[in-house]
N, C-alpha and C positions, 0 to 999 in steps of 0.2 A: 447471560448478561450481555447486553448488547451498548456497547459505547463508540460514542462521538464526539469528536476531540473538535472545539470550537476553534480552535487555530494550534499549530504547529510545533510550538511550547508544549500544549498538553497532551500533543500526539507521541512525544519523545517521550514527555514523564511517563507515562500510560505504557508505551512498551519497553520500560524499564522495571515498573510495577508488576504489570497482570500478565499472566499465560493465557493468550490468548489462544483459541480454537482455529479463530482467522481471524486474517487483517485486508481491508481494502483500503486501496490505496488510490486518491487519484492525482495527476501527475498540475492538475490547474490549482494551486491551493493561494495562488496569487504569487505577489513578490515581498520580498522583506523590506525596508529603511535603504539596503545595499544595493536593489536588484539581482539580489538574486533567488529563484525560484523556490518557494518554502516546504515544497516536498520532499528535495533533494537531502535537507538535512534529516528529514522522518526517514527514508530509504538506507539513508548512514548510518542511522544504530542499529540498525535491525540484523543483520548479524552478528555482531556481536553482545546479545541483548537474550535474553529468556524466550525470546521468541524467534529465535534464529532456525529452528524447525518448524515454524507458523506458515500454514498455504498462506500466499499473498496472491491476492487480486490485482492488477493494476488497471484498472478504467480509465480510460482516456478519450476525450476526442483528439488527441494528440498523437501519434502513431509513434513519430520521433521522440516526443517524450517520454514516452510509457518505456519504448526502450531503453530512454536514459538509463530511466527507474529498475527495468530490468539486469542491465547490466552494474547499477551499484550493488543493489540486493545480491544479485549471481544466485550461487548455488547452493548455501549455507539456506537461503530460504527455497522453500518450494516454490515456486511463481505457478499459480493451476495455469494464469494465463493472463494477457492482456486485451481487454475486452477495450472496443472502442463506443464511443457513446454510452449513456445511459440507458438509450430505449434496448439494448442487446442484455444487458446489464442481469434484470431482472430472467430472461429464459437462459442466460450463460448458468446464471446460479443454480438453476432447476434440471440443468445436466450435471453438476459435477453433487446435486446434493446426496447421492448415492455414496461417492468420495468422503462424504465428510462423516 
């Protein structure tokens, strides 16, 4: 099963829900009413959440951010890695498909 969370609300339900396989994640998901960045709170439940042993992906064209992302998640999740741009996106996944 393959899901895609239309915005950030249903990316939190979702990994409170399902046992995911993997999760990608990417760090531009816009900003909230607040300003502030709408990824950060999906990176925030994910350890403590059913999927806190889930590889995460983080895609970014963001370098700095992706690390954000990396450093809330930490070590509870796997991070395979953070892939910058989309266009790497696609051969990053064709190396770790062995991994999964």
């Amino acid at each position: 099963m393959v899901c895609s969370a239309s915005n950030p609300r249903a990316a939190i339900e979702w990994i409170g829900q399902f046992d995911f396989d993997l999760i990608m994640l990417d760090f531009d998901l816009g900003k909230d009413s607040n300003g502030q960045i709408t990824s950060i709170p999906v990176a925030q439940v994910i350890p403590d959440s059913i999927n806190k042993d889930t590889p995460v992906i983080i895609h970014s064209a963001d370098p700095v951010g992706a690390e954000q992302l990396k450093g809330i998640i930490g070590d509870t999740a796997q991070i395979v890695s953070i892939v910058n741009g989309i266009d790497n996106l696609m051969e990053y996944l064709k190396t770790i498909k062995e991994k999964l």
